[in-house]
The first five atom37 places (N, CA, C, CB, O) and aatype in JSON, in Angstrom:
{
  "aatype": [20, 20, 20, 20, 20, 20, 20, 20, 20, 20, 20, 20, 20, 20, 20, 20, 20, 20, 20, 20, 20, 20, 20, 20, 20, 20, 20, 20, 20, 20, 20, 20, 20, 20, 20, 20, 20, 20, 20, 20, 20, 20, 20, 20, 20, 20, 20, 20, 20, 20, 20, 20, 20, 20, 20, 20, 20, 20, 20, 20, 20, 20, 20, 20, 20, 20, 20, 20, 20, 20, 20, 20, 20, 20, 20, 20, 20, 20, 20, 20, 20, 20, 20, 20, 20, 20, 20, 20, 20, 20, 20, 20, 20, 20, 20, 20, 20, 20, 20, 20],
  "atom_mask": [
    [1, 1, 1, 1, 1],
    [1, 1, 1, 1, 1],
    [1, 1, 1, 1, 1],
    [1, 1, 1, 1, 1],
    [1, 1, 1, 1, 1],
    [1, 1, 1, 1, 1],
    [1, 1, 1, 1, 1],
    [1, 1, 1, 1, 1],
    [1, 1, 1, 1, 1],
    [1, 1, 1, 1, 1],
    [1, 1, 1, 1, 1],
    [1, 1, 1, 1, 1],
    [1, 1, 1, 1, 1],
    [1, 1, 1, 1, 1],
    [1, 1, 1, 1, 1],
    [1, 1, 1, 1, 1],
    [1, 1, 1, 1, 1],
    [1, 1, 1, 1, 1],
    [1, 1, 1, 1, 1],
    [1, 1, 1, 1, 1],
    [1, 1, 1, 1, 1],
    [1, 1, 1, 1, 1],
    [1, 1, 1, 1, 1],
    [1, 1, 1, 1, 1],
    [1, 1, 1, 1, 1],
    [1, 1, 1, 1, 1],
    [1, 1, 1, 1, 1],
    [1, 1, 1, 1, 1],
    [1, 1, 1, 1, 1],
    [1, 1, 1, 1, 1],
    [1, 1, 1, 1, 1],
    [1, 1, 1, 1, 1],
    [1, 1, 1, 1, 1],
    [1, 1, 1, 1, 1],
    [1, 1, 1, 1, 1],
    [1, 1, 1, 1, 1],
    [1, 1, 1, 1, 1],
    [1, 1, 1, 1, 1],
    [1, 1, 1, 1, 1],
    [1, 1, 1, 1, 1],
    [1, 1, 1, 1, 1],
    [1, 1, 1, 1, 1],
    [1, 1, 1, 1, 1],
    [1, 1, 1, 1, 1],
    [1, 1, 1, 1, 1],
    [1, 1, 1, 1, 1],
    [1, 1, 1, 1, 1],
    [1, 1, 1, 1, 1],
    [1, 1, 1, 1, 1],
    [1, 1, 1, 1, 1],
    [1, 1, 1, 1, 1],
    [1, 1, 1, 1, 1],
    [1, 1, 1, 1, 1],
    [1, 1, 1, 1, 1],
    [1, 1, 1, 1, 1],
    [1, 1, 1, 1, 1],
    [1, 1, 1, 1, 1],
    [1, 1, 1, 1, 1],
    [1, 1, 1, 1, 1],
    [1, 1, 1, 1, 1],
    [1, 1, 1, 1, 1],
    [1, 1, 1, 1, 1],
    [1, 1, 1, 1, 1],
    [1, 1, 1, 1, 1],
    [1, 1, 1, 1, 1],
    [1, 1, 1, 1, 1],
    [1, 1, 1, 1, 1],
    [1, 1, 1, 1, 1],
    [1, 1, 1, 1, 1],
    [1, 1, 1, 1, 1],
    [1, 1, 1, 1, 1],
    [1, 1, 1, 1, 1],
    [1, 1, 1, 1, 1],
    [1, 1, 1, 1, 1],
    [1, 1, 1, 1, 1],
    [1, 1, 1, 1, 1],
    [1, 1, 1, 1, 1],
    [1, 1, 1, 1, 1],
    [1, 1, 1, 1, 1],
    [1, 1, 1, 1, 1],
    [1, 1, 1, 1, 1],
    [1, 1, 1, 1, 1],
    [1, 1, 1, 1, 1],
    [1, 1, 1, 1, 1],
    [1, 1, 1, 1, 1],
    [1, 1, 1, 1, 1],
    [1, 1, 1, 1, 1],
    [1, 1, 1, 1, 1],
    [1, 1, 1, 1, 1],
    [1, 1, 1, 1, 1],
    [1, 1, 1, 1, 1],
    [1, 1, 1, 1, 1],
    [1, 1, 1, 1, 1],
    [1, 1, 1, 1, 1],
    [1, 1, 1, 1, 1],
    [1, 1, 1, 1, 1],
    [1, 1, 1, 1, 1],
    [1, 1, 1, 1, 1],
    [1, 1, 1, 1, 1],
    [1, 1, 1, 1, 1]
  ],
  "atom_positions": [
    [[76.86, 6.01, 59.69], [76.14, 6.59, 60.78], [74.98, 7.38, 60.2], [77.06, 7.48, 61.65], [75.07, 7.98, 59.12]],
    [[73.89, 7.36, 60.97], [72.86, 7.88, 60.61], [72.31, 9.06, 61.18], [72.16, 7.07, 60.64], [71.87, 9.05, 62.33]],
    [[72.29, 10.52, 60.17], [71.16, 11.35, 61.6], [70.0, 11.41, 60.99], [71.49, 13.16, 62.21], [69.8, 11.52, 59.78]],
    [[68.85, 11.31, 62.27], [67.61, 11.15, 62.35], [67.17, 11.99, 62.99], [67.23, 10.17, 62.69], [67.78, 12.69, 63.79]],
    [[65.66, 12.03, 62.61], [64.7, 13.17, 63.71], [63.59, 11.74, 63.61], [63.9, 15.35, 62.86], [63.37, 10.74, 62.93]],
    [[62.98, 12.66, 65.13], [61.71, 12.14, 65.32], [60.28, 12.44, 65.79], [61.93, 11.51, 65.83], [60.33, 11.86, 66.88]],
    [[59.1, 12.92, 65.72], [58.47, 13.58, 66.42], [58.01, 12.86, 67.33], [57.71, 14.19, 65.88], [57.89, 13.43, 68.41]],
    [[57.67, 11.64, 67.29], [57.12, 11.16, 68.31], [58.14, 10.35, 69.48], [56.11, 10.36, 67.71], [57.68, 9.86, 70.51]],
    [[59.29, 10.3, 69.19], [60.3, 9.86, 69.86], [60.39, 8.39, 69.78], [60.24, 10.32, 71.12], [61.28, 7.82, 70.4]],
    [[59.52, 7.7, 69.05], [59.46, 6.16, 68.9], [60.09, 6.18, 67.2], [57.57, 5.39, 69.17], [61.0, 5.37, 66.99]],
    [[59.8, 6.75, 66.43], [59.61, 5.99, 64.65], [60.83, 7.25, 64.2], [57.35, 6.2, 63.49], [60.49, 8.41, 64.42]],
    [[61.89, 7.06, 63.73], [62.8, 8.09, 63.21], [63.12, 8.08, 61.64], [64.09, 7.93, 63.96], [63.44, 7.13, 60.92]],
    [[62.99, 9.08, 61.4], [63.47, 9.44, 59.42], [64.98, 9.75, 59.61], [62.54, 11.27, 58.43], [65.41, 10.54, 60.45]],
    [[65.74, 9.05, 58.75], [66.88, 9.41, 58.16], [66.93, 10.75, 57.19], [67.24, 8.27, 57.46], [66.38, 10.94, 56.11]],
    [[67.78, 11.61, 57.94], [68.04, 12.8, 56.92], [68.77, 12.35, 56.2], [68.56, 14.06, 57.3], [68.53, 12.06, 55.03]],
    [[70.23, 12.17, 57.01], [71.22, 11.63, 56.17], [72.22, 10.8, 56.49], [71.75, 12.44, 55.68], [72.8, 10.99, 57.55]],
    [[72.46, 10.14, 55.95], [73.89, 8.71, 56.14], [75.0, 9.51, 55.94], [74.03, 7.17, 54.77], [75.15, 10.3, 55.0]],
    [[75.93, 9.24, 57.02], [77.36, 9.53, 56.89], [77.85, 8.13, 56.82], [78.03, 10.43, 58.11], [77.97, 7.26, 57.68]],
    [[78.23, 8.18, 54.73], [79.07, 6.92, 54.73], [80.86, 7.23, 54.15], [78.15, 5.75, 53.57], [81.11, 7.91, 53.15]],
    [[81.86, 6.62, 54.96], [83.09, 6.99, 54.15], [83.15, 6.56, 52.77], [84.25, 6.47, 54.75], [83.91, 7.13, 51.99]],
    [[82.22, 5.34, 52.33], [82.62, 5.05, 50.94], [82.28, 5.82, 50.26], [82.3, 4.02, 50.4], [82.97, 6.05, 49.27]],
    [[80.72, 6.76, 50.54], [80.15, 7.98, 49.58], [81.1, 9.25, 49.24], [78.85, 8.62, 50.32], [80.81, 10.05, 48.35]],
    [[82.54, 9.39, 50.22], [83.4, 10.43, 50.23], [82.29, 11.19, 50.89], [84.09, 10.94, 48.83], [82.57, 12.32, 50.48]],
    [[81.42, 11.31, 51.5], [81.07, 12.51, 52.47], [81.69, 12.98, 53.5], [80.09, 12.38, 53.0], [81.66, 14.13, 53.94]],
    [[82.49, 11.72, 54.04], [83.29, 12.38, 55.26], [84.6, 11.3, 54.44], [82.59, 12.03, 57.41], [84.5, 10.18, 53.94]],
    [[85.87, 12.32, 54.61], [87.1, 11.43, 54.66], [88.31, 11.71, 55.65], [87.66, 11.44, 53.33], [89.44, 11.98, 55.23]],
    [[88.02, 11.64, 56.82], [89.06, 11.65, 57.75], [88.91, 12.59, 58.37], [90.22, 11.6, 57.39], [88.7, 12.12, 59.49]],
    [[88.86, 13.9, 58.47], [88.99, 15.64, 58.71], [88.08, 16.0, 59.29], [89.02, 16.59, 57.57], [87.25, 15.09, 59.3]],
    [[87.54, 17.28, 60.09], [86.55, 17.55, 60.66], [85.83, 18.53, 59.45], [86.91, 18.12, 62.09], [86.39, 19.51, 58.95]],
    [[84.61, 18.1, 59.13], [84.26, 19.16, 58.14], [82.55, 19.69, 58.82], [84.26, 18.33, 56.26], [82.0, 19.27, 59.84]],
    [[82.2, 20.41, 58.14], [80.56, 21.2, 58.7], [79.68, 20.8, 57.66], [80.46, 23.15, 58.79], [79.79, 20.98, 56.45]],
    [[78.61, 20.11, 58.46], [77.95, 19.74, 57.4], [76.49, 20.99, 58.36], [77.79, 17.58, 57.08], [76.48, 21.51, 59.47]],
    [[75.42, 21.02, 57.1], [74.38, 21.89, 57.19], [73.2, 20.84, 56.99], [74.48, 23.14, 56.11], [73.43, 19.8, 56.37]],
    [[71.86, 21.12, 57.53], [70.97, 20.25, 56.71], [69.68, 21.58, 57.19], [70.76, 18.18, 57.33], [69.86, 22.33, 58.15]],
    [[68.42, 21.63, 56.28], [67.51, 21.93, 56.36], [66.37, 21.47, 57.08], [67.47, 22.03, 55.58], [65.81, 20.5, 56.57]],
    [[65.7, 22.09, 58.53], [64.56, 21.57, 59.49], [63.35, 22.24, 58.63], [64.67, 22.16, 61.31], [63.02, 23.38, 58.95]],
    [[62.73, 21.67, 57.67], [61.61, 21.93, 57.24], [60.09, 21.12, 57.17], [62.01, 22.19, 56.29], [60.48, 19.95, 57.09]],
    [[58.93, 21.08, 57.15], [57.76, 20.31, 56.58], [57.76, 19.59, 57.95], [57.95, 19.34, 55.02], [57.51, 20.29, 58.93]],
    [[58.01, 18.16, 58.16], [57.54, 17.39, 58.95], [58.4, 17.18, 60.25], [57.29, 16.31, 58.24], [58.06, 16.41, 61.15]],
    [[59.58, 17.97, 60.27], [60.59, 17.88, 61.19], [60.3, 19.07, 62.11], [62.0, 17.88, 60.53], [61.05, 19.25, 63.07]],
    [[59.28, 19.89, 61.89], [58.58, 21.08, 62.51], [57.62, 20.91, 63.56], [57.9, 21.76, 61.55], [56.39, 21.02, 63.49]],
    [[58.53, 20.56, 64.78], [57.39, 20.2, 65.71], [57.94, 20.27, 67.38], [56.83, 18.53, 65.27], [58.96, 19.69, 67.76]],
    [[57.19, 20.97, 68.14], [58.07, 20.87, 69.43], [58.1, 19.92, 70.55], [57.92, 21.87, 70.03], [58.12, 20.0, 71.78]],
    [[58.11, 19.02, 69.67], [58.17, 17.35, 70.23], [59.79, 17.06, 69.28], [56.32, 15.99, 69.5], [60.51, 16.14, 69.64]],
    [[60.05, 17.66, 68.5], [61.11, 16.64, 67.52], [62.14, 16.57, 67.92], [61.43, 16.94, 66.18], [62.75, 17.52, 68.42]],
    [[62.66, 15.2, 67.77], [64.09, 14.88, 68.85], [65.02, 14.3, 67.68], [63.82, 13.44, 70.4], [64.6, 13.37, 67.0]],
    [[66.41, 14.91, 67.42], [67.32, 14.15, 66.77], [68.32, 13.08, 67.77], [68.15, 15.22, 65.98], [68.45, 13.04, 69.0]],
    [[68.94, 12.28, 66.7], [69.73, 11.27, 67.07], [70.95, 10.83, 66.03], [68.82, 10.19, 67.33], [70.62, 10.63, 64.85]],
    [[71.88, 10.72, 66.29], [72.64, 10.05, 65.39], [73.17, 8.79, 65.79], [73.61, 10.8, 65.01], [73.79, 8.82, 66.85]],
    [[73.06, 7.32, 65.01], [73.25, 6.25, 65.45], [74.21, 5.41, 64.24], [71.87, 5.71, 65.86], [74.22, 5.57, 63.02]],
    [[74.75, 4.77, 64.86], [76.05, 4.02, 63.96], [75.22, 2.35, 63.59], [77.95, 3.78, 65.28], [75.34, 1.5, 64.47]],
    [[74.64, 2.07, 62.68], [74.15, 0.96, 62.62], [74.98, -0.58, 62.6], [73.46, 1.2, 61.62], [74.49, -1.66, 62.93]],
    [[76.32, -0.32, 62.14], [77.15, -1.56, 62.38], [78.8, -0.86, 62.04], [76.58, -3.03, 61.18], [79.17, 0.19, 61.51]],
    [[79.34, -1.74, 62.48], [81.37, -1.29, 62.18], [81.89, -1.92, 61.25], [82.59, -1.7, 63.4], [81.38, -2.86, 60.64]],
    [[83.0, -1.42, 61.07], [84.26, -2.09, 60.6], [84.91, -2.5, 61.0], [84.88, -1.77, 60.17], [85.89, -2.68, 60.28]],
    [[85.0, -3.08, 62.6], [85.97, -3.52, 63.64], [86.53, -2.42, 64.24], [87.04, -4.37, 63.15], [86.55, -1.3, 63.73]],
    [[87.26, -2.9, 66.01], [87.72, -2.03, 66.85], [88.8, -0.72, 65.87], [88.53, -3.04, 68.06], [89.05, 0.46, 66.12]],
    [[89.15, -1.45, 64.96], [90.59, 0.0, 64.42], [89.5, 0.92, 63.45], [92.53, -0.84, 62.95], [90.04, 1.38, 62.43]],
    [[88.45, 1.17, 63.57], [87.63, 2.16, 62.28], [86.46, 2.13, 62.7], [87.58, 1.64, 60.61], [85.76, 1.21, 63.12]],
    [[86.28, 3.2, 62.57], [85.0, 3.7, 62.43], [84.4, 4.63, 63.75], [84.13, 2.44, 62.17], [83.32, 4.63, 64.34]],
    [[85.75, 5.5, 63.94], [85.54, 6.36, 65.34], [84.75, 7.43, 64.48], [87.16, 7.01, 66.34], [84.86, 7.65, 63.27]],
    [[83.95, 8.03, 65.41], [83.04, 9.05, 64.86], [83.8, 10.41, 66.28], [80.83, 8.39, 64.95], [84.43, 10.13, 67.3]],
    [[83.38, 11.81, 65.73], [83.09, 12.53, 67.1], [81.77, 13.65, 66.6], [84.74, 13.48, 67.77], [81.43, 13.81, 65.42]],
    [[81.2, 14.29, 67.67], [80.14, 15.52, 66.82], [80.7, 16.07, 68.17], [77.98, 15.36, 66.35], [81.14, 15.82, 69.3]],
    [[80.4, 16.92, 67.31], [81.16, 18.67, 68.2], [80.34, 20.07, 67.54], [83.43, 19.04, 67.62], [79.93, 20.11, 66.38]],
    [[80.21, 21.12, 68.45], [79.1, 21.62, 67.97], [77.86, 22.07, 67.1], [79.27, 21.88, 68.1], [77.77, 22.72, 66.06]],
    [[77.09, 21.56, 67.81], [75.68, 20.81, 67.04], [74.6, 21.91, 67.86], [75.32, 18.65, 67.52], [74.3, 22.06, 69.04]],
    [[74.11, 22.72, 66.28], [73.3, 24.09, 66.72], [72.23, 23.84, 66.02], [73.91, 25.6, 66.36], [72.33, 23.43, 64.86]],
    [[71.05, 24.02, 66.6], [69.51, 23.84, 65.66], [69.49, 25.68, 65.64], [67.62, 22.75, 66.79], [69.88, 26.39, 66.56]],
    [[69.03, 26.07, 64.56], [68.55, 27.62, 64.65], [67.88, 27.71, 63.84], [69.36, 28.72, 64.55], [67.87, 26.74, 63.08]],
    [[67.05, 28.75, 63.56], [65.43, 29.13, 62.55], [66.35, 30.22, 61.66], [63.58, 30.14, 63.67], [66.72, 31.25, 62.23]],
    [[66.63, 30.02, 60.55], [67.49, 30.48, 59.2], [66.03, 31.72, 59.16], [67.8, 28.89, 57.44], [66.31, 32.91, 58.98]],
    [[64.64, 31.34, 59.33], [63.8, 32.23, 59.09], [63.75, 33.0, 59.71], [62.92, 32.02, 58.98], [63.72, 34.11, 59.19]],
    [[63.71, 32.91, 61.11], [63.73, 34.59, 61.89], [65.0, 35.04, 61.6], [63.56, 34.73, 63.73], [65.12, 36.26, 61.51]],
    [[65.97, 34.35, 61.43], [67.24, 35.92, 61.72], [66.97, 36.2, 60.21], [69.54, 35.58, 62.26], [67.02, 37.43, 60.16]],
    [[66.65, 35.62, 58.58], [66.23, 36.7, 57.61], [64.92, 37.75, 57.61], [66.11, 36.0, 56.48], [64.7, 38.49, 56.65]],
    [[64.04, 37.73, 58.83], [62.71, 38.5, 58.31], [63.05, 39.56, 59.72], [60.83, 37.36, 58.23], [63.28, 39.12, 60.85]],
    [[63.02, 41.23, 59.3], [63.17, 41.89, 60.26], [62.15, 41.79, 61.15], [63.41, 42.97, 59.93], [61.4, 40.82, 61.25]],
    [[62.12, 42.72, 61.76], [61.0, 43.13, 62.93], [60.25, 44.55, 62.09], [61.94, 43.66, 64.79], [60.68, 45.55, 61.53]],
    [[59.2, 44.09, 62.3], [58.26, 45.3, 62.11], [58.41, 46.65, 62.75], [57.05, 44.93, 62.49], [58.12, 47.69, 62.16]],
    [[58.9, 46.6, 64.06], [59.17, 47.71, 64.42], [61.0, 48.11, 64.12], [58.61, 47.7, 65.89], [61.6, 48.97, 64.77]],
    [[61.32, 47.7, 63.56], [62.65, 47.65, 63.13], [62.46, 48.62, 61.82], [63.23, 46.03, 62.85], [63.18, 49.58, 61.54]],
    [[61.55, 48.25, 61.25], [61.64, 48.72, 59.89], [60.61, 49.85, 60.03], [61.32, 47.56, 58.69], [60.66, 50.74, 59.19]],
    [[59.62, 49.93, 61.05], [59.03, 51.38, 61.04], [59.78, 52.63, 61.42], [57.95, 51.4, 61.88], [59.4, 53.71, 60.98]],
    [[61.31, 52.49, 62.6], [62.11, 52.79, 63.03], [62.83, 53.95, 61.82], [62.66, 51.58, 63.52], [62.77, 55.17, 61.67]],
    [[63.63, 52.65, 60.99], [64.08, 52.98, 59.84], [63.51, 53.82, 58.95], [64.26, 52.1, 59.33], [64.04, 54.71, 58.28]],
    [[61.95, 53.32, 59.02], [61.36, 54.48, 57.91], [61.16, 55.97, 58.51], [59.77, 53.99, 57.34], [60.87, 57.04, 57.97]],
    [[61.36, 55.69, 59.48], [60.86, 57.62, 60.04], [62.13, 57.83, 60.23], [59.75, 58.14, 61.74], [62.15, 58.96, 59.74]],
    [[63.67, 57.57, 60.68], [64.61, 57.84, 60.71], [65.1, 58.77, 59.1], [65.16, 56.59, 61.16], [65.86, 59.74, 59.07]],
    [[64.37, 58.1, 57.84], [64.58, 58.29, 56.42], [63.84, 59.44, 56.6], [64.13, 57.18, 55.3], [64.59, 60.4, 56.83]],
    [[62.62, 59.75, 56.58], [61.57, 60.5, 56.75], [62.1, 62.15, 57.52], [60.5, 59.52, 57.68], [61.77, 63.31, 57.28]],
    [[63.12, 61.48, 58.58], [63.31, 62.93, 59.3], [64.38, 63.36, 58.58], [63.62, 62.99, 60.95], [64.22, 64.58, 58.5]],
    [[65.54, 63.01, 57.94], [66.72, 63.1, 57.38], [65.88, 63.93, 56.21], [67.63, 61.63, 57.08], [66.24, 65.11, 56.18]],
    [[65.05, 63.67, 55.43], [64.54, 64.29, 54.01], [63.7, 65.59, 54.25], [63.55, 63.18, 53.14], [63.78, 66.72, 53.76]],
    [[62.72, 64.96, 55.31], [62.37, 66.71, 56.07], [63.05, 67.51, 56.74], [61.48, 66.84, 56.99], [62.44, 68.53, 57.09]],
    [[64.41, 67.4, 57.14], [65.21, 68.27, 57.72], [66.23, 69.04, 56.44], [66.04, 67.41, 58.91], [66.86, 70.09, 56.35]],
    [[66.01, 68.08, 55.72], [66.41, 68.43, 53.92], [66.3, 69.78, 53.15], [65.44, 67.61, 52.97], [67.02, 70.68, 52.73]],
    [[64.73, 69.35, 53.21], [63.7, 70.06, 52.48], [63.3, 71.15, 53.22], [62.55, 69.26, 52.17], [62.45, 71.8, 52.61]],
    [[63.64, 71.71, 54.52], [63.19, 72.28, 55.58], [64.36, 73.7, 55.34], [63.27, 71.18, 57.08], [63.97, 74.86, 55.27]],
    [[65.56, 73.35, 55.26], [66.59, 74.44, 54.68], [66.43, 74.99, 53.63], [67.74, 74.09, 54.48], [67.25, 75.82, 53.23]]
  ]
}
């Protein structure tokens, strides 16, 4: 099985093949991660995952179960006013210090 993105919704890139012979998946529910970077950056981009052929009716059941896109970059970079916050919070603690 294949997941793909696409920006234009016609032409799709393979991120990555889920094959059992590679041992990437063997039976179990496991979490896989992948990185949305460079050309997959677009608010047109549509994923898909598609099974290109079987092993017959007894193999090759797939399931996906929760499937989250999120920006790894905003939740590491604070807020500017977050951190001006912080700095005068420091600021009053050292002048209330120095003030005794």
């Amino acid at each position: 099985m294949d997941f793909s993105y696409s920006v234009d919704g016609t032409n799709y890139t393979t991120i990555f093949t889920f094959n059992p012979s590679n041992n990437n998946y063997n039976g179990s529910w496991q979490q896989f991660s992948f990185d949305i970077n460079g050309a997959m950056l677009s608010s047109s981009t549509c994923f898909k995952w598609q099974q290109r052929d079987n092993s017959g009716s007894s193999y090759d059941h797939w399931a996906i179960d929760n499937v989250a896109i999120t920006s790894a970059a905003s939740a590491q970079v604070p807020e500017p006013t977050s951190l001006a916050i912080l700095a005068l919070g420091i600021l009053g603690f050292t002048a209330r210090r120095f003030k005794k």
